[in-house]
C-alpha positions in Angstrom: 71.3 -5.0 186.4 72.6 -8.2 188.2 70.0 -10.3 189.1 71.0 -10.0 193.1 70.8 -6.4 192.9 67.1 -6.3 191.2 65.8 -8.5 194.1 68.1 -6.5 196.8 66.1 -3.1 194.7 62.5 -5.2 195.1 63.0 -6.1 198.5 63.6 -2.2 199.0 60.6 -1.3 197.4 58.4 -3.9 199.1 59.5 -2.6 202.6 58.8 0.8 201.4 55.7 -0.2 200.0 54.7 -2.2 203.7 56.1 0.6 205.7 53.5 3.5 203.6 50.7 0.9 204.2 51.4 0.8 208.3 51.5 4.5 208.0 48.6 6.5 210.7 47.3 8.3 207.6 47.6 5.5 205.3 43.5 5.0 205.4 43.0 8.6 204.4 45.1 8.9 201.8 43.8 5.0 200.0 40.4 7.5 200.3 42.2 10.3 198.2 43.0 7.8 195.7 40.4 6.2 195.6 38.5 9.7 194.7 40.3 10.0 191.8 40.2 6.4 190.5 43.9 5.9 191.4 44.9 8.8 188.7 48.6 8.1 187.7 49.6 11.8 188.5 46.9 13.6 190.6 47.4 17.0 191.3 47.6 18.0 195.3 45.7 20.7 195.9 45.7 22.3 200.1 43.5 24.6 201.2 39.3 24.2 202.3 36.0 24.1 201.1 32.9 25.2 202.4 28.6 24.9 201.9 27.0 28.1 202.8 23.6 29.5 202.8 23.4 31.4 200.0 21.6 34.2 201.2 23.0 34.5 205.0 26.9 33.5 204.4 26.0 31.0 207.5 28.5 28.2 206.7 27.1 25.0 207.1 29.8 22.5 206.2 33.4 23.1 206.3 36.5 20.7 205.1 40.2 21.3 204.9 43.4 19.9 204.3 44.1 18.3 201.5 42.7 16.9 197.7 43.5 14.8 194.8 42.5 16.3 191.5 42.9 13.8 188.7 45.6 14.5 185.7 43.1 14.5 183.1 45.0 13.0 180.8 43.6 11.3 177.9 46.7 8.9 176.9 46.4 5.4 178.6 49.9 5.1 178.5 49.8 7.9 180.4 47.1 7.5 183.0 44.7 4.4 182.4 41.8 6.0 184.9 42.0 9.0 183.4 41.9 7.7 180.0 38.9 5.6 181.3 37.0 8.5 182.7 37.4 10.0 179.1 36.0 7.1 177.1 33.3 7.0 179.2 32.5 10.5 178.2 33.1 9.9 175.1 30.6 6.8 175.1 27.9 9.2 176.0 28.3 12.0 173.9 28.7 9.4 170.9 25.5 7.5 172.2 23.1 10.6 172.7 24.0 11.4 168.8 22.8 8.3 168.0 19.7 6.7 170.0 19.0 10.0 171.4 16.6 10.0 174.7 18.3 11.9 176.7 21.2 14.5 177.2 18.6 16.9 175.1 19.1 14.7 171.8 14.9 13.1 170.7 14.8 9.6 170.5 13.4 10.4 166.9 17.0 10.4 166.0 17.4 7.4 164.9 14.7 8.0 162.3 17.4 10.1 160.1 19.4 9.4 157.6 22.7 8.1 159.2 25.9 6.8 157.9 29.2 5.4 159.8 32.1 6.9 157.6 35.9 5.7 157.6 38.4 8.3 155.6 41.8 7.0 155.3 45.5 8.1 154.4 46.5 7.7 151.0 49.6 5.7 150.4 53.2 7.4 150.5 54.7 4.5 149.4 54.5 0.6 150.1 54.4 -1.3 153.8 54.4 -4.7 155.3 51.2 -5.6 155.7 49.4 -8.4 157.8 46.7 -9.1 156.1 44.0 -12.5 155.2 41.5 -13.8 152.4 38.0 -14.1 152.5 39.2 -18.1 153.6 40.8 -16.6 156.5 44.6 -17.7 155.0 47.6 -15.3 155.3 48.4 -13.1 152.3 51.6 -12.6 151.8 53.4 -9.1 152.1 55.0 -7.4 148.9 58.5 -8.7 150.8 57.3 -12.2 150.3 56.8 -13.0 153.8 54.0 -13.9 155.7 53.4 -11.9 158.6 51.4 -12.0 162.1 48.9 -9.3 163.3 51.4 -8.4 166.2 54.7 -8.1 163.8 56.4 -4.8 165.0 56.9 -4.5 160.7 53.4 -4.6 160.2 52.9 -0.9 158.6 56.5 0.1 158.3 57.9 0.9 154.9 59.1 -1.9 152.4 62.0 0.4 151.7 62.4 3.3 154.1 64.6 5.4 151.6 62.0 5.5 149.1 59.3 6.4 151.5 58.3 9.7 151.4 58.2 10.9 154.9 57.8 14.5 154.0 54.4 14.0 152.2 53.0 12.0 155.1 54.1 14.7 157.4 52.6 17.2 155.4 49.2 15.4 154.7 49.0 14.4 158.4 49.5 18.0 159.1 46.7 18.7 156.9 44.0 16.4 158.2 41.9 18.7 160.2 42.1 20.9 157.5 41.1 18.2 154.8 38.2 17.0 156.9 36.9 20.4 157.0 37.2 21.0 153.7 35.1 17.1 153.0 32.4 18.6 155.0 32.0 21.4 153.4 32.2 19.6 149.7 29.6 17.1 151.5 26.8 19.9 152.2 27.0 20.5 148.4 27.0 17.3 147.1 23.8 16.8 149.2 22.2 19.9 148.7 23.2 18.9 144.5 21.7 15.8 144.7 18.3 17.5 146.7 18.0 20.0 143.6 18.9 22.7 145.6 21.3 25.4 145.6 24.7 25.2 148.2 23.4 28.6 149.9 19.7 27.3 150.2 21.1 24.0 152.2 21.0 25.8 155.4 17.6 26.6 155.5 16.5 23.2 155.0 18.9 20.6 156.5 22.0 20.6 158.8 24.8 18.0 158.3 25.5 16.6 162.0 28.6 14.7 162.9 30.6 13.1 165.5 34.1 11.9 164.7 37.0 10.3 166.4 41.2 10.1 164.5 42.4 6.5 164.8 46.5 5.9 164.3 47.1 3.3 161.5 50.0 1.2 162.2 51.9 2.6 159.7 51.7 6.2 162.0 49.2 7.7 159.6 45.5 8.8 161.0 42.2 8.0 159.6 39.0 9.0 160.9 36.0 7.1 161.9 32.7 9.5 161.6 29.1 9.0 162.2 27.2 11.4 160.0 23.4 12.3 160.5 21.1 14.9 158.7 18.7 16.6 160.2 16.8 19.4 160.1 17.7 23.0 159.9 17.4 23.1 163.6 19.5 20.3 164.6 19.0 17.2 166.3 15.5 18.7 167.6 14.3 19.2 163.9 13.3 16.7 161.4 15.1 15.6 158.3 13.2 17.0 155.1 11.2 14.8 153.3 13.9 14.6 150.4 16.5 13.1 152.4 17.3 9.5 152.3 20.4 7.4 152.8 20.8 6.4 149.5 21.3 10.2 148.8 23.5 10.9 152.1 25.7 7.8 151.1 26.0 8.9 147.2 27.1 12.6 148.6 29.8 11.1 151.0 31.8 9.0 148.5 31.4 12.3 146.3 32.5 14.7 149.0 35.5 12.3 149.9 36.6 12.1 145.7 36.4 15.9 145.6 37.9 17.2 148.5 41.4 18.5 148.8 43.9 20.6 150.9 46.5 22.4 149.1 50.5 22.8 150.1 53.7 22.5 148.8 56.8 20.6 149.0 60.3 22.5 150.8 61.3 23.5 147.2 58.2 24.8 146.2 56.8 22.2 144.3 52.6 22.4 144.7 51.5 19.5 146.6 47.9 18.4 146.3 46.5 16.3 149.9 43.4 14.1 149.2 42.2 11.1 150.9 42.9 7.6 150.3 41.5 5.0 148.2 39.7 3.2 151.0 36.8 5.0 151.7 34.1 3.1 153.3 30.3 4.4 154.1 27.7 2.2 155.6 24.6 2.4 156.9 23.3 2.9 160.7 20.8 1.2 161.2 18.6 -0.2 165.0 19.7 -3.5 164.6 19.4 -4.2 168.5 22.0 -4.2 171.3 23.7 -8.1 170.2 25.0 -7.4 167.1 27.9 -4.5 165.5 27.0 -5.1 162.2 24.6 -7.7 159.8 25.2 -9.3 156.5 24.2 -6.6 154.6 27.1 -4.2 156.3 24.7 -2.0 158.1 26.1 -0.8 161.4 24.4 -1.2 164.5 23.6 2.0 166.6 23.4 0.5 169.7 27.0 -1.2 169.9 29.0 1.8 167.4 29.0 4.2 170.7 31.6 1.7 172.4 33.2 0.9 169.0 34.0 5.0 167.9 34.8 5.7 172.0 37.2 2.8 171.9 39.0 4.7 169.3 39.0 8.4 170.9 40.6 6.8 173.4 43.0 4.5 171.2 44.2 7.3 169.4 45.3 9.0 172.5 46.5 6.3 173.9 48.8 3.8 172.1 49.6 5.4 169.2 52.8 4.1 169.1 53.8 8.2 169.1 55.6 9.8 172.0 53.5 10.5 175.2 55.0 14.0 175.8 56.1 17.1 173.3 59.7 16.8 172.6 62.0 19.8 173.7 65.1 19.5 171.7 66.4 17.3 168.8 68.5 15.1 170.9 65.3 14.0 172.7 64.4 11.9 169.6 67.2 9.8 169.8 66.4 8.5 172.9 62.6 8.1 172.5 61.0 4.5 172.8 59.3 4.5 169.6 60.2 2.5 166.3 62.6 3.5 163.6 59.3 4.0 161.2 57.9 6.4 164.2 61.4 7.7 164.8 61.6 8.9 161.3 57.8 10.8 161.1 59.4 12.6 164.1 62.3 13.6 162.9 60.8 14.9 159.5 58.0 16.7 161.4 61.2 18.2 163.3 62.9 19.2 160.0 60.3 20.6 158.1 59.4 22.5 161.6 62.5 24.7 161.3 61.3 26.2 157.1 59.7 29.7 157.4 57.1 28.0 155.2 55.5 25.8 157.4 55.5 28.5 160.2 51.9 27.7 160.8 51.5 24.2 161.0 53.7 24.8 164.7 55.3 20.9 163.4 58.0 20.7 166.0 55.3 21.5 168.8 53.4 18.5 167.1 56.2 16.4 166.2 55.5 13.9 169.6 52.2 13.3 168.2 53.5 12.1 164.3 52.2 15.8 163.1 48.8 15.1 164.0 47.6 18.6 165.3 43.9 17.7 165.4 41.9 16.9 168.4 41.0 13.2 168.6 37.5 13.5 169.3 35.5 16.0 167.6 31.7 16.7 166.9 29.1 19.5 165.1 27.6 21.6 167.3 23.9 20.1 166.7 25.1 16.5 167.3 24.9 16.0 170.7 25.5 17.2 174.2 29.3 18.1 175.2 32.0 17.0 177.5 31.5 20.1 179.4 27.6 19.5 179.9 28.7 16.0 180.7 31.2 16.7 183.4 28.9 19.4 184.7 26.1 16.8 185.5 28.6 14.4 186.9 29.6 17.3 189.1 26.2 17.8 190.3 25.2 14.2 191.0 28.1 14.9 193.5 27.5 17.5 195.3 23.9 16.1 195.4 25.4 13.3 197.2 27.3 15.4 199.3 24.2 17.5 200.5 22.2 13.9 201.2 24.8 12.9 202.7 25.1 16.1 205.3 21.0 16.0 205.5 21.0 18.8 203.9 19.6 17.8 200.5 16.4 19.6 201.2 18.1 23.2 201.0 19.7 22.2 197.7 18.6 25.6 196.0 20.0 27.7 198.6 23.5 26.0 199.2 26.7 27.7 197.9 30.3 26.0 196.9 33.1 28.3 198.3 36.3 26.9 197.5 39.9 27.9 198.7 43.0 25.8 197.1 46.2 25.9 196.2 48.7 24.1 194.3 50.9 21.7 196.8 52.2 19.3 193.6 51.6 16.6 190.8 52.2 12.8 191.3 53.1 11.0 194.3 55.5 11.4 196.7 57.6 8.1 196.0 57.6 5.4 193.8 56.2 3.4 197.2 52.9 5.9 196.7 52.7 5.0 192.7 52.7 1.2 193.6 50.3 1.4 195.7 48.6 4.0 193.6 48.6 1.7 190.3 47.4 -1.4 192.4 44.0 0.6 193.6 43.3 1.8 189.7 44.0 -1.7 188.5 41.7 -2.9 191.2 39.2 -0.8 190.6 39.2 -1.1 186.6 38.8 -5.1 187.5 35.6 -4.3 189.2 34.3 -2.0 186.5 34.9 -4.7 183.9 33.2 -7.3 186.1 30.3 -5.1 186.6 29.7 -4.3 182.9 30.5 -7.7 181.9 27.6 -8.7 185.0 25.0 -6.3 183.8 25.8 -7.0 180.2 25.5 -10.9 180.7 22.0 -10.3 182.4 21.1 -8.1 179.5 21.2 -10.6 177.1 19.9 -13.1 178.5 16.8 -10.9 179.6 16.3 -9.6 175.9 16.7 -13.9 174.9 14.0 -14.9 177.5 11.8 -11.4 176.1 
C-alpha cells in the first residue's frame, strides 16, 4: 500500500478512534472493558441480573442491559489478558503443590520428596542449533555457521527431505499417551526400589504431579513436571519413612528409559515412541524467594511456580503453531507460520486422512503441530484446581458486590438470578479494538509495575531481616 494511502487509512482510523471516545456512552463501555481486562474478543451478553432474598423472592438489587464476558482464551497471540488471567491461575495451582499453606495443600509439603522433571523429544533427524560453551562462545551448527538465539533456522531441519516429519507427527501425537505410560512405569520403579510390590504401592504412597507441555523451536513438545510423593492420602498425608529423593530421582530416570508408546508407520511398519536423550531431574529444594536454582542444581520452590506457569502459558501462546484449527487443505498455504511448521502441518493433514490413524483426530489437531494434549495438567492429589480457583475469585466478587450494596451482612441469605443472552463476540469496529488493546496494554503496564513495586520491597525487606 502506497505510503499516502496508509496515512489517508490512519487518519481514518484516528477520527474513528476520537469520534467512539466523544461518544455519550463512551464512559460505560471503557467500564465494560475494563471488567474484563480489555479481553481481545469479549463475548456480549444482554439481558439482567438480580440479588434476591433467598427465602422471600424479595429482589433487592437489580441490573440490566448489557455485559462483557472475557474470551477465555489461553493463546497470547490470541488474547494477552486472557492469557494473563490463565497464568495467574496457573501460578497458584503450581504454587499450592509446592509450598502448600493454603488452597487445602499443608505447608508440610515441602518436607517430601520433590523433583523438577524435563522429558524431551527424541531427535527425528538433525537441526540448526544456537547453542554456547561453558565459556559462553558460540558453537557452531552441523551447517558450519554460527547462529544467534533469534535465527528464524534455529530448530529447523539441516536437510528438510531427510527429516522425518511423519515420525515427529506421530510421536507428538503420542505424547499424552507416553507421559501416561512414564507415570505409570514410575510408580513401579519406586515401589521396586522401596522393596515393595507394584499393587502394594497404593497403600503406601501416591505419586503427585503437576506438569506444563513447552514447544521446542524445532515444533516438537517437551514437558516440564514437578513431581512429589506423598502419602497414600495425598498432599494431606505424609511420605513413608522409606522415601527419599535419592530414590524418587533414581526411579524417574528409570521410568523415563523404560517407558514407551507403541504405533506404526502408513505401511505398517511397527514404530516404537520413547523419550529423548535429554532427560534432566533435579532436586526441589526451600532455597528462599531470590534465587531459581544454586550451584548444586537444586531448584528453588519458591521461584519454579512463575517459571512452569510461564510455560503453560508459552505453550499456548507463541508456539509458532497456528492460532485456530484449520478447515480445509488450502488454509495451510496461506498460514503465517514457517516452512519447518508448514510442513508438521501438512503431514499431521496427510496422515489425518489413513483409516489407521482414525483415533488420533490429526487433522482436527493439525493447527496445533499434532499436539492433542492439554498444556497444563496435574494429579488429582496435587493441588487445588482451576475450577476451585475461579470459584473463589467469583466469590471475592460478589462479596464485593454485597459490601458494596450494604448488604454484606445478609451474605448467607442472598441469591444470584441471572438472565442473558448472547448479543455477539468482539467489538463492533476496529475503532472499538484500538481502543480496546490500548486499555489491556495499560492495564498489564500497571500490573507489571505493581509486581515489580512489591517485589523490589520484598527483597529489600528479606536483605534488611
Amino acid at each position: 500500500m502506497p505510503a499516502n494511502e496508509r496515512a489517508t487509512d490512519m487518519h481514518t482510523l484516528d477520527d474513528r478512534i476520537a469520534y467512539r471516545v466523544r461518544m455519550r456512552d463512551y464512559d460505560q463501555w471503557r467500564a465494560k472493558v475494563h471488567a474484563v481486562n480489555g479481553c481481545a474478543r469479549p463475548v456480549r451478553l444482554g439481558g439482567a441480573h438480580q440479588l434476591q432474598d433467598a427465602a422471600t423472592g424479595q429482589v433487592l438489587h437489580h441490573h440490566g442491559g448489557d455485559i462483557f464476558v472475557p474470551c477465555g482464551n489461553r493463546r497470547e497471540s490470541v488474547c494477552p489478558a486472557c492469557s494473563d488471567r490463565y497464568a495467574a491461575d496457573a501460578f497458584h495451582l503450581v504454587r499450592a503443590g509446592l509450598v502448600g499453606g493454603h488452597k487445602g495443600v499443608p505447608e508440610h509439603v515441602t518436607d517430601r520428596p520433590r523433583a523438577f522433571v524435563t522429558l524431551t523429544a527424541p531427535s527425528f533427524g538433525p537441526v540448526h542449533h544456537a547453542r554456547t560453551s561453558a565459556r559462553g562462545k558460540r558453537i557452531p551448527c552441523g551447517c558450519g555457521d554460527y547462529h544467534l538465539d533469534a535465527d528464524p533456522r534455529v530448530g529447523t531441519p539441516l536437510d528438510p527431505d531427510s527429516y522425518d516429519y511423519t515420525g515427529s507427527v506421530l510421536w507428538q501425537a503420542h505424547a499424552g499417551v507416553l507421559w501416561q505410560r512414564f507415570v505409570t512405569r514410575l510408580r513401579r520403579e519406586i515401589a521396586k526400589r522401596a522393596g515393595l510390590k507394584a499393587r502394594e504401592f497404593a497403600d503406601q504412597a501416591r505419586l503427585s504431579y503437576g506438569k506444563v507441555a513447552e514447544y521446542q523451536r524445532r515444533g516438537l513438545v517437551h514437558f516440564h513436571a514437578v513431581v512429589r510423593l506423598d502419602g497414600p492420602d495425598g498432599a494431606a498425608d505424609p511420605a513413608p519413612a522409606w522415601a527419599h529423593p535419592d530414590l524418587l530421582e533414581d526411579a524417574i530416570y528409570a521410568a523415563a528409559a523404560a517407558a514407551y508408546a507403541a504405533t506404526a508407520l502408513p505401511d505398517g511398519t511397527p514404530l516404537v515412541l520413547t523419550w529423548g536423550d535429554q532427560v534432566d531431574v533435579r532436586r526441589i529444594e526451600p532455597l528462599g524467594s531470590a534465587e531459581l536454582e544454586d550451584n548444586a542444581g537444586r531448584i528453588s520452590e519458591a521461584r519454579l511456580a512463575a517459571y512452569i506457569a510461564k510455560y503453560a502459558t508459552k505453550g499456548t501462546g507463541k508456539s509458532e503453531a497456528a492460532d485456530r484449527p484449520i478447515r480445509s487443505e488450502r488454509d495451510i498455504a496461506h498460514l503465517r507460520v514457517s516452512d519447518h511448521h508448514r510442513r508438521i502441518i501438512q503431514t499431521a493433514w496427510d496422515l489425518g486422512s489413513l483409516e489407521r490413524y482414525e483415533d488420533l483426530n490429526l487433522r482436527r489437531w493439525a493447527h496445533m503441530l499434532a499436539f492433542r494434549g492439554h498444556f497444563l495438567t496435574k494429579s488429582r492429589a496435587y493441588s487445588t484446581t482451576f475450577k476451585d480457583i475461579r470459584g473463589d475469585r467469583r466469590r471475592f466478587r460478589l462479596e464485593e458486590t454485597l459490601e458494596r450494596l450494604g448488604l454484606a451482612d445478609r451474605a448467607d441469605t442472598i441469591a444470584v438470578v441471572n438472565n442473558w443472552t448472547f448479543d455477539g463476540a468482539g467489538y463492533r469496529d476496529d475503532a472499538e479494538r484500538e481502543l480496546a488493546a490500548a486499555i489491556a496494554h495499560r492495564i498489564r503496564d500497571d500490573r507489571k509495575h505493581k509486581y515489580s513495586k512489591e517485589n523490589d520491597h520484598g527483597q529489600q525487606t528479606a536483605h534488611r531481616d
